[in-house]
C-alpha positions as a printed NumPy array, in Angstrom:
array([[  0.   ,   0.   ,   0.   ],
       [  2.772,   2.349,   0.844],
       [  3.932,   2.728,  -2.982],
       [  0.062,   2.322,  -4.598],
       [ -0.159,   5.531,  -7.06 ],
       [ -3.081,   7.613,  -7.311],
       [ -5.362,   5.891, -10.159],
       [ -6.169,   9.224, -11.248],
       [ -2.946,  10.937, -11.647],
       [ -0.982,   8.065, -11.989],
       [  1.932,   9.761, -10.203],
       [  1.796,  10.823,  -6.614],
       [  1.597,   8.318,  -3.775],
       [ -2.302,   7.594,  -2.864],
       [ -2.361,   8.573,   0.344],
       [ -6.333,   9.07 ,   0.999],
       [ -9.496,   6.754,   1.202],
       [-11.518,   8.848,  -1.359],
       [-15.411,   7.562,  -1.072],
       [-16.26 ,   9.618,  -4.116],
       [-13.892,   7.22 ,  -6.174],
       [-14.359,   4.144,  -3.523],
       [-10.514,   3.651,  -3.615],
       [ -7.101,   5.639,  -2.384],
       [ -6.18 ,   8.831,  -4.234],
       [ -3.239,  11.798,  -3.904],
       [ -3.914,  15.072,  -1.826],
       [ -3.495,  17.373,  -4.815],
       [ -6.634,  15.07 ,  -7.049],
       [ -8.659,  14.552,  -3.373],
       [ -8.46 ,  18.532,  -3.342],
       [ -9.079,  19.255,  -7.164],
       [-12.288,  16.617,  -7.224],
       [-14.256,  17.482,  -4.422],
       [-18.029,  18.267,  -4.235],
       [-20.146,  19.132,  -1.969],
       [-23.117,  16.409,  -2.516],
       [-20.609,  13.291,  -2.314],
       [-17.941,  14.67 ,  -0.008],
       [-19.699,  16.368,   2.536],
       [-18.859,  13.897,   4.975],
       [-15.223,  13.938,   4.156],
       [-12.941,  15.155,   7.202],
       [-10.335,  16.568,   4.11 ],
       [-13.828,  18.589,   3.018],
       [-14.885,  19.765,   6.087],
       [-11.747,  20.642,   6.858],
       [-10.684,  22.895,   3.869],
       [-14.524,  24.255,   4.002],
       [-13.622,  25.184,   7.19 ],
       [-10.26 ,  26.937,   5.943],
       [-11.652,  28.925,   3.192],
       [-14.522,  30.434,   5.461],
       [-11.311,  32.123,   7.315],
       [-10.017,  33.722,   3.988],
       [-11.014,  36.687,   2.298],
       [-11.264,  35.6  ,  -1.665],
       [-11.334,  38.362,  -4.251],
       [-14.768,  38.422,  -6.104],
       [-12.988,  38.466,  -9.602],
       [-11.483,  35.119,  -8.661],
       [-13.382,  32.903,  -5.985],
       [-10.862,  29.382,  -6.994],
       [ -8.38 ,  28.424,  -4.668],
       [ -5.276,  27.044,  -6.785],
       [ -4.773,  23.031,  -6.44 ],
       [ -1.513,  23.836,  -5.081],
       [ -2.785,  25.662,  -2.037],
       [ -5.766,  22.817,  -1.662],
       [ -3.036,  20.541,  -1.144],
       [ -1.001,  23.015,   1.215],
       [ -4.707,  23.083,   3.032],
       [ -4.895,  19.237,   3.235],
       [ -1.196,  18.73 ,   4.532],
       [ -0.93 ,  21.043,   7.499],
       [ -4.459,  19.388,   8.472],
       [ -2.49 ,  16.433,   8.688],
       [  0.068,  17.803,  10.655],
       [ -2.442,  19.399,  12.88 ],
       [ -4.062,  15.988,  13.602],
       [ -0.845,  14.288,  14.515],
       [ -0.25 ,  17.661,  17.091],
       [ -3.986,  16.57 ,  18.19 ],
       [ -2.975,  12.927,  18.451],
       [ -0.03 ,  13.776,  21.329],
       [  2.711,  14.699,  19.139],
       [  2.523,  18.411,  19.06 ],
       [  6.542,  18.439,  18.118],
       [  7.005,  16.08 ,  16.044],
       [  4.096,  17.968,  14.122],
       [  5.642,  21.333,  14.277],
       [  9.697,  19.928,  13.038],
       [  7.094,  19.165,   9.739],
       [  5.363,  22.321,   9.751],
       [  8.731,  24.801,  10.117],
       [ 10.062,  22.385,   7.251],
       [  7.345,  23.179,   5.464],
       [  6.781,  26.732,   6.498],
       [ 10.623,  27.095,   4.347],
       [  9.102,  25.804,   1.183],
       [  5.947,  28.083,   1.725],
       [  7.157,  31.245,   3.364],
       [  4.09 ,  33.906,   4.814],
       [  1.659,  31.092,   4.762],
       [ -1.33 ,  32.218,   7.05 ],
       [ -2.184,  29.028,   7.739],
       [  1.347,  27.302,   8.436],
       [  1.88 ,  29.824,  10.798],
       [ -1.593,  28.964,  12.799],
       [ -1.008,  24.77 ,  12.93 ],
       [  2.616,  25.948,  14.608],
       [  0.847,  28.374,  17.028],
       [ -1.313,  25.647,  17.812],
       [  1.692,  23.126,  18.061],
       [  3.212,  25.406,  20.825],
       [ -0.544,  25.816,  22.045],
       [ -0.817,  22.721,  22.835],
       [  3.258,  22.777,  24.82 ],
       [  1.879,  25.336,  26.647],
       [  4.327,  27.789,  24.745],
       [  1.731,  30.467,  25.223],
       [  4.509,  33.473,  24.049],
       [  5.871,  31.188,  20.969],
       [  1.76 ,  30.467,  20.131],
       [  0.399,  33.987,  21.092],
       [  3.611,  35.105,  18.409],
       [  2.643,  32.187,  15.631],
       [ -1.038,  33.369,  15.845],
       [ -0.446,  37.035,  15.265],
       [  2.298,  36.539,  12.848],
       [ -0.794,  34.419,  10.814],
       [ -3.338,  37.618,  11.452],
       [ -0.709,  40.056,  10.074],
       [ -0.471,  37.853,   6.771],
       [ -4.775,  37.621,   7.046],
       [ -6.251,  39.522,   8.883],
       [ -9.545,  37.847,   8.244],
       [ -8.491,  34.52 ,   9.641],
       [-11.032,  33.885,  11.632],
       [ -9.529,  31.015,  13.474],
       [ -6.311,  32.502,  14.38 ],
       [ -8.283,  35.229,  16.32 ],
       [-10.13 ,  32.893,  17.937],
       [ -6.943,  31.105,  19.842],
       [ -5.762,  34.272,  20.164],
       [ -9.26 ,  35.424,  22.333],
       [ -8.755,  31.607,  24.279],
       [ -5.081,  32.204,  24.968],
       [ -5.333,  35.616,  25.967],
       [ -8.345,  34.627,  28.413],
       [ -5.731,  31.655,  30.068],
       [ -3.808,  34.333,  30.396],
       [ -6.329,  36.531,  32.376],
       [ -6.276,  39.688,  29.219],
       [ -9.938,  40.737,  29.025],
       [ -9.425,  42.848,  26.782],
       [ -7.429,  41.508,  24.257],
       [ -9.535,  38.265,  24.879],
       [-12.903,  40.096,  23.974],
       [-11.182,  41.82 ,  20.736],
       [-10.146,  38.88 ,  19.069],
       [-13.269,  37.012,  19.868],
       [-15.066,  40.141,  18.42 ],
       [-12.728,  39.403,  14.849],
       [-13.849,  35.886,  15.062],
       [-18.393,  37.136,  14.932],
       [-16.988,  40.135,  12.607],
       [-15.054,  37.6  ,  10.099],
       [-16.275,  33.858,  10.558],
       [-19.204,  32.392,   8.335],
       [-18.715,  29.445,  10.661],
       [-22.175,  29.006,  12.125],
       [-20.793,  26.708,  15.219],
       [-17.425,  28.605,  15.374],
       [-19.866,  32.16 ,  16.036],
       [-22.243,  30.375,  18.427],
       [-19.474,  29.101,  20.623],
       [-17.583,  33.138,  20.344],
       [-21.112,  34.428,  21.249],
       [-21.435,  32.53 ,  23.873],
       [-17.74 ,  33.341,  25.413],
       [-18.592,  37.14 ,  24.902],
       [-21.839,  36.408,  26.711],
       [-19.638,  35.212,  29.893],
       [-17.501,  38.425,  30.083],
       [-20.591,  40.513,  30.009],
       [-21.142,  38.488,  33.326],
       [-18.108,  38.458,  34.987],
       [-17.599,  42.472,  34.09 ],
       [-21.089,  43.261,  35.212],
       [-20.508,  41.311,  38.15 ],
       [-16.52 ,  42.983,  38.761],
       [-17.797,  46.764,  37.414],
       [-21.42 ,  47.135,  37.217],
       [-20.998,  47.882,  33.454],
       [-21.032,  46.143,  30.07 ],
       [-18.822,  45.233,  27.516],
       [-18.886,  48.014,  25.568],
       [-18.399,  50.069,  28.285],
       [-16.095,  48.527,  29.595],
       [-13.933,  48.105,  26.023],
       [-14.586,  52.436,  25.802],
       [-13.274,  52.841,  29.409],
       [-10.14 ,  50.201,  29.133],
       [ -8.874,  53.097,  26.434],
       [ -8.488,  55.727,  29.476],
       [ -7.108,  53.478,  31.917],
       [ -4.569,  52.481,  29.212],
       [ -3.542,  56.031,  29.096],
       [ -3.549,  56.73 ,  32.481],
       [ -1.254,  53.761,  32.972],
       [  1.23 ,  55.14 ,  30.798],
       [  1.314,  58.194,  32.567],
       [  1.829,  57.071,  35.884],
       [  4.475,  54.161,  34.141],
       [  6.471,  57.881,  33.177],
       [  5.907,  58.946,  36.663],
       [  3.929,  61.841,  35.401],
       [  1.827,  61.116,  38.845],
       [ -0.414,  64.088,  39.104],
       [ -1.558,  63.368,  35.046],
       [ -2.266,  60.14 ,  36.083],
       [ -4.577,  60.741,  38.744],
       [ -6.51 ,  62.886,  36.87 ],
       [ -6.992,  60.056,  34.118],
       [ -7.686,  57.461,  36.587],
       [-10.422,  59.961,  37.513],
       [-12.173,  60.008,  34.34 ],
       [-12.61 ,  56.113,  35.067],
       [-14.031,  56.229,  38.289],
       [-16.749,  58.622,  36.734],
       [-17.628,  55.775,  34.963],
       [-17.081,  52.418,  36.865],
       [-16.826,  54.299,  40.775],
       [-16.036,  50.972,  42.011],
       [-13.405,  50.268,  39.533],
       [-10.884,  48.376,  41.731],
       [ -7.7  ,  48.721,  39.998],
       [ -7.946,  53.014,  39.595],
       [ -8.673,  53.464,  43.095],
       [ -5.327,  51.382,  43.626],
       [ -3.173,  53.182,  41.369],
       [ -4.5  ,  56.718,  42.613],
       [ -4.012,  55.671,  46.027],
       [ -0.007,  54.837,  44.385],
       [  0.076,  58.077,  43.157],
       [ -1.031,  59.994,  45.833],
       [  2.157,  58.366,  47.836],
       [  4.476,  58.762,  45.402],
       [  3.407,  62.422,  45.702],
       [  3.358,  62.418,  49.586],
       [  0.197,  62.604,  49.985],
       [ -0.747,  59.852,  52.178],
       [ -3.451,  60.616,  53.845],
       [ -5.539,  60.888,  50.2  ],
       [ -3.74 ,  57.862,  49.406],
       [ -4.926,  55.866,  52.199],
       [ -8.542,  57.133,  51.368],
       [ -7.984,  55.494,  48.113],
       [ -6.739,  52.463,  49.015],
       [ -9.526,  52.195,  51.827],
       [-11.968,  52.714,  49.084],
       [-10.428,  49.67 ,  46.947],
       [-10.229,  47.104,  50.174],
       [-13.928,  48.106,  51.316],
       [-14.889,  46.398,  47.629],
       [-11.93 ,  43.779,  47.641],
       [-10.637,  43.211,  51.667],
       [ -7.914,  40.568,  50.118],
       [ -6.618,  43.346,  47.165],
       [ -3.072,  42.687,  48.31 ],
       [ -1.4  ,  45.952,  46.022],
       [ -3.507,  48.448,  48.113],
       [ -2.392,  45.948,  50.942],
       [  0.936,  46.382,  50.424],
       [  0.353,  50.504,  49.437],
       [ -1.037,  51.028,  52.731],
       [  1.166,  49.   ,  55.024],
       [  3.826,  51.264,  53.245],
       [  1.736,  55.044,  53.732],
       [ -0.066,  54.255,  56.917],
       [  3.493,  55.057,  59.147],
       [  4.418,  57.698,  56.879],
       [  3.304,  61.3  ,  57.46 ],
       [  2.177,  63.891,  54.681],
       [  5.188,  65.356,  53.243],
       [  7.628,  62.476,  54.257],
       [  9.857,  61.127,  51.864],
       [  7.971,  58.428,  49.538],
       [  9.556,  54.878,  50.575],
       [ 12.363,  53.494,  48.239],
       [ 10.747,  50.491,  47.58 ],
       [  8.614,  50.14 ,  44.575],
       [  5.019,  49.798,  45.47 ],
       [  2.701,  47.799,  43.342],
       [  0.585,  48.328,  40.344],
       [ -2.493,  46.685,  38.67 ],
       [ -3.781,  46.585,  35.224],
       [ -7.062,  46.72 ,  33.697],
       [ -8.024,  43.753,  32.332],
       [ -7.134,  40.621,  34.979],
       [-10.075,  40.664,  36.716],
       [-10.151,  38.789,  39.743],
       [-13.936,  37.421,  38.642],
       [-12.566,  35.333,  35.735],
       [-10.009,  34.376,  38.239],
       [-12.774,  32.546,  40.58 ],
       [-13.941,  31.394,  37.283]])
C-alpha cells in the first residue's frame, strides 16, 4: 500500500481513502475533485470548508489554486498528529514546510497551535499574530488568540479577538461558541464593574492612558486620568489602587490611604492596596515616599474570571 499511485494521476503516492472514487487517491486530485453532494462527509472537506470560510477571496477570482488545496490538506495532517499527542514532532514538519511556503497564514496557525498545545503560550500567542498580520480575516487565528489571551487573564485583548472571530467567521458553530464566550464576560464584568462590555472596552482606552502616565511617573496626570474612570465604573478596583499609588508617590498619604480604603472596602484581600497602605499608613504627609517600589495593577485581569 505504501507505494500504490493515485489511479487518477498516476503519479503521486495515494495517500487518501476517497469515497467519491471508492478507492485511495493523492492530496493534490482529493483537493481538485471534491463536491459538496458526495464529499460532505469527508474530514479533508470539512476541513478545507472550514479553511476557506477564514479567507477573504477576491470576487474576480473565488478558486483556490490546487496547489494551495493541497497546502490546506497537509498542514491538516500535521495538525491531527499535534492533536494525536505529538505536538513536536508535528511542528519539526510544519517549520520544514513553512521554508518551502514562506508567509503562509495558515502554516503559521497549525505551529501556534503546536506550541498551544506545549503550553508555549509566548511562541503560540507570536505564531497566531504573525498568521493575522499575513490575514487579517483569519477567523480562526483570532479565535486562539481570544482563548489564549483569556488563560492568560487579558480581558481585553480576549474580547477583541473574539469580536474578529463574529466580525469575520461564516462558521455558524465557530460564532455560536464566540457568542457565547462574549456572553460570559458581560457576566463576569457586570458582576466585577457594574458595566457592560462596551463600556467597559470604551473605558479600558483611558485606563490604558492613564497607565502610561503614571508608568512615566507623570503622577499628578495620572490621577486625573484614573479619575475620568471612576466617573464611569466608581467601584473600579484597579484606579482606586493606582490613585491611592500616586497619591504616595506624591506624599500625599493621607488621600492615598482614602484610596486604598476605598479599593479594600470592595476587595478586603486586594493585596497591592495591601501592600500601598502597610507602606503610607506610618508615613506622614510630606515624608519622603519609601524606596521600595510599590505595586501596580492593570485593567483587564479581573479577579472574577479568576474565581472562574
Amino acid at each position: 500500500m505504501a507505494n500504490r499511485r493515485c489511479i487518477l494521476c498516476k503519479t503521486r503516492k495515494a495517500s487518501r481513502q476517497c469515497s467519491k472514487f471508492d478507492t485511495f487517491i493523492c492530496s493534490v486530485c482529493c483537493a481538485e475533485n471534491r463536491d459538496e453532494e458526495r464529499c460532505s462527509g469527508c474530514t479533508h472537506f470539512k476541513a478545507a470548508e472550514n479553511y476557506r470560510s477564514t479567507k477573504t477571496i477576491p470576487k474576480k477570482d473565488k478558486s483556490i489554486n490546487p496547489v494551495e488545496l493541497e497546502l490546506i490538506d497537509i498542514v491538516d495532517d500535521f495538525l491531527e498528529l499535534a492533536e494525536s499527542g505529538r505536538p513536536r514532532q508535528a511542528r519539526k514538519e510544519l517549520e520544514k514546510l513553512n521554508n518551502l511556503y514562506p508567509d503562509n497564514e495558515l502554516i503559521y496557525f497549525a505551529i501556534g497551535v503546536t506550541h498551544f498545545f506545549q503550553k508555549n503560550n509566548q511562541k503560540a500567542e507570536s505564531c497566531f499574530k504573525r498568521a493575522i498580520e499575513i490575514s487579517p480575516s483569519y477567523a480562526e487565528a483570532h479565535f486562539n488568540l481570544g482563548a489564549l489571551y483569556k488563560l492568560e487573564l487579558e480581558l481585553y485583548k480576549s474580547v477583541i479577538h473574539f469580536q474578529k472571530v463574529c466580525e469575520f467567521s461564516d462558521d455558524t458553530d465557530l460564532v455560536m461558541k464566540t457568542k457565547s464566550i462574549l456572553a460570559s464576560y458581560e457576566d463576569v464584568i457586570k458582576e466585577s464593574d457594574g458595566t457592560d462590555l462596551n463600556t467597559f472596552l470604551k473605558t479600558h482606552e483611558t485606563f490604558t492612558r492613564a497607565f502610561a502616565e503614571l508608568e512615566q511617573k507623570n503622577w499628578e496626570q495620572a490621577i486625573e486620568t484614573f479619575k475620568k474612570v471612576l466617573r464611569i465604573i466608581p467601584d473600579h478596583l484597579a484606579s482606586l489602587g493606582n490613585i491611592g499609588m500616586c497619591y504616595g508617590r506624591l506624599a500625599q498619604y493621607t488621600k492615598a490611604i482614602t484610596y486604598l480604603d476605598r479599593a479594600l472596602e470592595i476587595d478586603p484581600e486586594y493585596e497591592p492596596a495591601i501592600n500601598n497602605k502597610t507602606q503610607f499608613s506610618v508615613l506622614q504627609d510630606g515624608d519622603p515616599p519609601p524606596e521600595a517600589e510599590t505595586v501596580v495593577t492593570n485593567y483587564g485581569k479581573l479577579r472574577a474570571i479568576m474565581r472562574g
